[in-house]
C-alpha positions in Angstrom: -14.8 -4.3 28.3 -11.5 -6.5 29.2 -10.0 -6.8 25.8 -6.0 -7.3 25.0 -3.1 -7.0 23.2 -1.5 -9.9 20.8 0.6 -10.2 23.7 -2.0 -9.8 26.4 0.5 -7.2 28.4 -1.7 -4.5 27.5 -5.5 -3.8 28.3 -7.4 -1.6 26.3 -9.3 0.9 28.1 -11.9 1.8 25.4 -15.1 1.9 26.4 -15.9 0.0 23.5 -14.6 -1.7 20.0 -16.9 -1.6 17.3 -16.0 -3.5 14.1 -17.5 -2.1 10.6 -17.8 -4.0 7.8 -18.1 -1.1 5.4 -16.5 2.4 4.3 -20.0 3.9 5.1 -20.4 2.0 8.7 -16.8 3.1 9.4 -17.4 6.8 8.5 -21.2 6.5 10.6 -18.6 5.5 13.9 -15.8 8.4 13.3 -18.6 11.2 12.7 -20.2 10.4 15.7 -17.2 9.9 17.9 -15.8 12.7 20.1 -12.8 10.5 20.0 -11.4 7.4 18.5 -8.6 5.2 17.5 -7.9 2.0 14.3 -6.8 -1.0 15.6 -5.3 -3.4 13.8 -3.8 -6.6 14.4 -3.2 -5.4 18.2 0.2 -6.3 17.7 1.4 -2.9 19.8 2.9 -3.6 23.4 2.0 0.0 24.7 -1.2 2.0 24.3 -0.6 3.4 20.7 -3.8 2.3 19.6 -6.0 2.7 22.3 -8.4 5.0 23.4 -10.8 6.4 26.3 -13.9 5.9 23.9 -14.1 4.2 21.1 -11.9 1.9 18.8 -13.0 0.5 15.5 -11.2 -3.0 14.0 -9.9 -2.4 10.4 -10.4 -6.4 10.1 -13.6 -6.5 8.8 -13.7 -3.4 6.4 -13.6 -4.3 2.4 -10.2 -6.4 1.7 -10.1 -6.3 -2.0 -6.3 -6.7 -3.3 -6.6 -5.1 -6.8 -3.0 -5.2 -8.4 -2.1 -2.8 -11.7 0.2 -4.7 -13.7 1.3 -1.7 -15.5 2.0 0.5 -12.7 3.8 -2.1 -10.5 1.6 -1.3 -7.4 -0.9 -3.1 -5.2 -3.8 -1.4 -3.4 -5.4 -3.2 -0.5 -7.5 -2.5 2.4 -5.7 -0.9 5.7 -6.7 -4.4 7.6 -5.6 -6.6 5.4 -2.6 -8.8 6.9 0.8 -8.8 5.1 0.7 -13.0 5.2 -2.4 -12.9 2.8 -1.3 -9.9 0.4 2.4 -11.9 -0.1 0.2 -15.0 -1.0 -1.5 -13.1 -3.6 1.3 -11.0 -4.7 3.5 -14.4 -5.3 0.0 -16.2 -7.4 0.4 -13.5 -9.5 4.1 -13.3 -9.7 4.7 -10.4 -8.1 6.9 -9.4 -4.7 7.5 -7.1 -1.9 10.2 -5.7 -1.4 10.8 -6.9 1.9 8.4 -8.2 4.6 8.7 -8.3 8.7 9.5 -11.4 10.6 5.8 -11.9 11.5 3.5 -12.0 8.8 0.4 -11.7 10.8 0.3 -7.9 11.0 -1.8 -5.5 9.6 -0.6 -3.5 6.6 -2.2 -0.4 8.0 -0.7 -0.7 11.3 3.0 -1.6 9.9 3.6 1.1 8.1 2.2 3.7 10.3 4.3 2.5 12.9 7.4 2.0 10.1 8.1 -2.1 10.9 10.5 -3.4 9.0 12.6 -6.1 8.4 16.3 -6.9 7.6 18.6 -5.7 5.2 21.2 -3.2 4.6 20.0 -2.0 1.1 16.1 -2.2 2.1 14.0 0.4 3.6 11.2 -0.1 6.2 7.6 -0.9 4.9 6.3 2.1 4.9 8.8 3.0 2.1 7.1 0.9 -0.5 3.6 3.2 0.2 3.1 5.4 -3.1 -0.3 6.1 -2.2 -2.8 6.6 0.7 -6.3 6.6 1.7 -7.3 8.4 4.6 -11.1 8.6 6.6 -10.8 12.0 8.4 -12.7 12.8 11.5 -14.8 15.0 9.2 -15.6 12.1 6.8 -13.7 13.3 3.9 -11.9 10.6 2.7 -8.5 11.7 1.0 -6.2 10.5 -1.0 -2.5 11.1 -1.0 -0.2 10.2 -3.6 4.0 9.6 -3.3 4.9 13.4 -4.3 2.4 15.2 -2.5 2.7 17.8 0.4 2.7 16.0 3.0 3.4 12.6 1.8 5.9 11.9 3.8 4.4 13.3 6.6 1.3 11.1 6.2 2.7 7.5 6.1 4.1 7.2 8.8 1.0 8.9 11.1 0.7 6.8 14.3 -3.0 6.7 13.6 -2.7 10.9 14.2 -4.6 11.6 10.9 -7.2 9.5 10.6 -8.5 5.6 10.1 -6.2 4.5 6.6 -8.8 2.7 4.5 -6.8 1.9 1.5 -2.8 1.7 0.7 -1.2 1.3 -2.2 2.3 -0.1 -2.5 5.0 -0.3 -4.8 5.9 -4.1 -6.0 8.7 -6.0 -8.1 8.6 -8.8 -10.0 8.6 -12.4 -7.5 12.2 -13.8 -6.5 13.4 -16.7 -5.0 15.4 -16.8 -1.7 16.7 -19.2 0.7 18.0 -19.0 4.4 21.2 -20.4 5.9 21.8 -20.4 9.6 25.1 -20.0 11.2 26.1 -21.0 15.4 28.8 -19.3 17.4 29.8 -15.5 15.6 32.4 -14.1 17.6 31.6 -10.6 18.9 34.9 -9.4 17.9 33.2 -9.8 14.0 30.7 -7.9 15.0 32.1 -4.9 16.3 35.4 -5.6 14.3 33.2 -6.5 10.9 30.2 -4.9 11.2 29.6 -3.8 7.3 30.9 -7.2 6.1 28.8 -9.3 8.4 25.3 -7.5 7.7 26.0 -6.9 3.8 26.7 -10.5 3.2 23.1 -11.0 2.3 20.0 -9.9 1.2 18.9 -9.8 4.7 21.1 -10.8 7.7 19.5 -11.0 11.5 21.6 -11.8 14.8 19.8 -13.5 17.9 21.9 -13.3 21.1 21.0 -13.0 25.1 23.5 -10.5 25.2 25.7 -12.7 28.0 27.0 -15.1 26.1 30.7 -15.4 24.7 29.2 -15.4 21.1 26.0 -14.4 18.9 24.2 -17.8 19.3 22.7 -17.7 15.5 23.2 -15.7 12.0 20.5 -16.1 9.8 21.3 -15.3 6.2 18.5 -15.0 3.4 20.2 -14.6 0.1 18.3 -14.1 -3.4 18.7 -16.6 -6.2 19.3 -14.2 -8.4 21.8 -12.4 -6.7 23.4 -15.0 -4.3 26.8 -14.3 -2.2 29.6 -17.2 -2.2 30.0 -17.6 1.4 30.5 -21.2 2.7 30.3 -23.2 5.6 32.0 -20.8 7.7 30.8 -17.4 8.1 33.3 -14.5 9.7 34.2 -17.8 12.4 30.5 -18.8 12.7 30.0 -22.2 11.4 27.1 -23.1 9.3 24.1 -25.4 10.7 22.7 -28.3 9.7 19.5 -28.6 11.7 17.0 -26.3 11.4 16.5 -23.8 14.8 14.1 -21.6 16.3 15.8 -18.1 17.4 14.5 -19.6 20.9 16.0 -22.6 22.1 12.6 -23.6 23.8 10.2 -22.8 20.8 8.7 -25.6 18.5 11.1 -25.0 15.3 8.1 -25.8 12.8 6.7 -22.4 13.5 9.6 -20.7 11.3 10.1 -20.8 7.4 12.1 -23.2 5.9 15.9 -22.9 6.2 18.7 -25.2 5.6 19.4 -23.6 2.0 16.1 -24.4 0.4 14.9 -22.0 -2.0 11.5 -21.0 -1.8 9.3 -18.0 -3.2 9.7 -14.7 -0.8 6.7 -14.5 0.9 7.8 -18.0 2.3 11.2 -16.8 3.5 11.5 -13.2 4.4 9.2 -13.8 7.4 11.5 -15.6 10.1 7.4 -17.4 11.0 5.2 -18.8 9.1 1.8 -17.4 8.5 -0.1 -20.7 9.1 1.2 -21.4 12.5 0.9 -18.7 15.4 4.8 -18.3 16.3 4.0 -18.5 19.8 1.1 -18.0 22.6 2.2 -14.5 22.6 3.5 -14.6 26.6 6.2 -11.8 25.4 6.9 -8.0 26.2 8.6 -6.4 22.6 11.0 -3.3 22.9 13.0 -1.8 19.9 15.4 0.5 19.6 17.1 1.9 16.1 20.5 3.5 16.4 21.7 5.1 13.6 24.2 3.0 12.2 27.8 5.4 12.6 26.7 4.0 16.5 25.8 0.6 15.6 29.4 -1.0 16.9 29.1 1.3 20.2 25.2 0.8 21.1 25.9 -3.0 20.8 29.0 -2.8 23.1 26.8 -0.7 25.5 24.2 -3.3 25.8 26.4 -6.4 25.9 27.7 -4.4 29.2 24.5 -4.9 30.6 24.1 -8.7 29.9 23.8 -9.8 33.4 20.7 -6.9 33.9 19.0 -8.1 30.7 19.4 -11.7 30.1 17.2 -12.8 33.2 14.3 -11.0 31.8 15.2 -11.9 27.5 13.6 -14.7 25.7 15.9 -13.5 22.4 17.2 -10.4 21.2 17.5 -9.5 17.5 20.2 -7.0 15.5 19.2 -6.3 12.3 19.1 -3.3 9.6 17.8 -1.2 8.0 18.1 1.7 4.8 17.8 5.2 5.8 14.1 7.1 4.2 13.1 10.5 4.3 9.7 9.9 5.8 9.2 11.8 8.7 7.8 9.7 11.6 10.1 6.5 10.3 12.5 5.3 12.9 15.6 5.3 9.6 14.2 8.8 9.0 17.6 10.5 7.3 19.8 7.8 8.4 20.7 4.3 7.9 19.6 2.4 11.2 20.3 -0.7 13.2 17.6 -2.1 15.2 18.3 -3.9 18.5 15.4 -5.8 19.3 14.6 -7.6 22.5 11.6 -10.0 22.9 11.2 -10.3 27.1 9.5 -12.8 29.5 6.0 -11.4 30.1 6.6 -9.0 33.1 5.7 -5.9 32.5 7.2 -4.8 36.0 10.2 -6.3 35.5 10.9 -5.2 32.1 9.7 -2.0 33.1 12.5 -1.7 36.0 15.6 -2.4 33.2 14.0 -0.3 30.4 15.9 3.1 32.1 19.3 2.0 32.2 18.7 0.0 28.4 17.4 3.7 27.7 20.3 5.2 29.4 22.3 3.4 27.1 21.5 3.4 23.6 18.8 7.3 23.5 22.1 9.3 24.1 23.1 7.5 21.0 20.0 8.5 18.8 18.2 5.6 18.9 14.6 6.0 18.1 12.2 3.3 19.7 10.2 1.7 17.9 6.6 3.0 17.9 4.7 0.3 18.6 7.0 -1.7 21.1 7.5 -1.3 25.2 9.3 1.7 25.9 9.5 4.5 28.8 11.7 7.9 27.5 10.9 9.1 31.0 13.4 12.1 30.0 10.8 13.0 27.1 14.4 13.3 24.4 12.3 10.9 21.8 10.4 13.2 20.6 13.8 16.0 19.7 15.3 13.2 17.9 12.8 14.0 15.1 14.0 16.9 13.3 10.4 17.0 11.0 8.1 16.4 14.2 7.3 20.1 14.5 5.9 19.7 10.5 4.3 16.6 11.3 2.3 18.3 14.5 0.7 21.1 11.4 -0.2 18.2 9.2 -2.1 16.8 11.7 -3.7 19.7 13.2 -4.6 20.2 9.5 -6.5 16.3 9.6 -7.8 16.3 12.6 -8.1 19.9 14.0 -10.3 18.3 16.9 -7.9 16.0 18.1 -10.7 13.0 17.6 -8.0 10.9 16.5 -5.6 12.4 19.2 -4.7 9.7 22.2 -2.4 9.9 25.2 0.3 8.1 22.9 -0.3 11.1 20.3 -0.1 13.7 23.1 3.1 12.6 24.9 4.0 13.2 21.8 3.2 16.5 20.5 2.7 18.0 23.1 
């Protein structure tokens, strides 16, 4: 079997992928596995969801999107893509409270893996989750509810506790919002600024190469209902009239409509849209979210290393994110600011950087992302999670078998 990654820099080395259509087919492949992983989307850059045996696709299991009216939630199946839940959310009025910039992931995946998006005041994905289905290795399928022991525990899993079947999310009434792009921030607002620059809207996002004299492009998304009065400057940025892919190179129709035209949520939280592929998927991802008292020094770390990163960047990304109490999730007990870096496919090359990026920013908390490229070939990632220790019992109390435990899982917890 020679099957790949979203970004093909990853080969799976599963002897096998099987793809149920059913609760019943799915529990069949889990009870008879001596071990096994969910894949999603495949929208991970290392081998989080892989496995020696077997993997079984969450896209073809039941996608029903039921929504209670009354409780403000939505339950939907683990596979379903966050692109076709916003859809159905905003034809029935309702909202997210935040989505990430690619809508083609797996809801599932996202939130076990705690993707977010931007904003100050919002929280990753996995802090909407009020409820949880799980398919344990023993084919009891259990349900956990926002509350619960273990909650917290359980969103955020890494695939450790079983295949998610079902997850219900907390929702909001639908809002408007619009997006506003800004060329040419000087870096002394950022570091000088920082609270003022990334409060300014709903959701704010930076894209630099980390060499140049200034952050290349702002992008703003601001609520109708709660809109900012900033003008055609922006802390010395000056706004754009031309709408403009992050990348330079990248075919601009791919991303949601900017330029200051409102438009339902699920059309402009996303930075791409759902009905275009935002590109062939030649990229390498890494993350990395520093708690935000070392926001202004992690970003003055990396831009000294602009002449060892830019060769190998495409675009990188400074966003952020509220601070959560789940255990797994990168903002877990802090407010966090993600440093993102899409790279040129070259797993070698990146590879060769990744330790002195790492040098740089892990000394200063910063949790990688856990379904992005990185290396921690010190092993401190898994001390900078003060619950990891309760999250190894929860899932020796899953999946006392380890059938759901992988080499990602192991690293680890040991």
């Amino acid at each position: 079997m020679t099957e790949q990654n979203w970004a093909g820099n990853y080969t799976y080395r599963a002897e096998r992928i099987a793809h149920p259509r059913s609760l019943d087919e799915l529990r069949e492949l889990v009870l008879g596995a001596e071990s096994v992983r969910a894949l999603g989307s495949r929208h991970s850059f290392n081998d989080l969801a892989d496995d020696d045996r077997l993997l079984v696709s969450t896209a073809a299991l039941p996608s029903a999107i039921r929504i209670d009216d009354a409780a403000s939630t939505v339950t939907v199946g683990g596979g379903v893509r966050y692109g076709d839940l916003a859809r159905e959310l905003q034809n029935a009025g309702w909202a997210l409270h935040n989505l990430a910039s690619l809508p083609h992931i797996s809801v599932a995946g996202a939130i076990a893996t705690a993707t977010h998006g931007s904003g100050d005041r919002n929280g990753n994905l996995a802090t909407g989750v009020s409820g949880l289905r799980i398919l344990r290795a023993d084919g009891e399928l259990v349900e956990l509810r926002r509350g619960d022991p273990g909650f917290d525990g359980a969103v955020v899993s890494l695939g450790a506790l079983g295949v998610v079947t079902e997850v219900t999310i907390d929702i909001r009434p639908t809002f408007d919002v619009r997006q506003r792009l800004f060329g040419g921030l000087p870096w002394d607002a950022v570091l000088d600024r920082f609270d003022e620059v990334t409060s300014a809207a709903y959701s704010v996002s930076l894209f630099t190469d980390w060499a140049e004299d200034a952050v290349s492009l702002a992008w703003l998304k601001e609520r109708a209902d709660d809109r900012t009065e900033i003008g055609d400057d922006f802390f010395g940025a000056t706004a754009l009239t031309e709408a403009r892919h992050m990348i330079a190179t990248m075919d601009v129709r791919n991303t949601t409509e900017q330029l200051g035209v409102f438009g339902p949520w699920s059309e402009r939280l996303p930075h791409f849209r759902f009905e275009f592929t935002p590109s062939n998927g030649a990229e390498i991802q890494s993350e990395y979210l520093v708690p935000r008292a070392n926001a202004v020094a992690a970003i003055a770390a990396v831009r000294e290393l602009g002449p060892l990163i830019a060769p190998l960047l495409q675009i990188s990304e400074i966003r952020t994110v509220a601070a959560d109490d789940l255990w797994l999730s990168s903002a877990s007990g802090t407010d966090a600011v993600g440093l993102h870096f899409t790279w040129l496919r070259d797993q070698e090359g990146v590879e060769a950087i990744l330790p002195a990026l790492e040098a740089a920013l892990l000394p200063l908390g910063a949790r990688p992302h856990w379904g992005k490229l990185y290396l921690d070939v010190d092993g401190v990632v898994p001390g900078l999670y003060p619950r990891l220790d309760a999250f190894r019992d929860l899932a020796a109390s899953f999946d006392p078998a380890g059938t759901f435990r992988n080499a990602f899982v192991t690293r680890l917890l040991g």
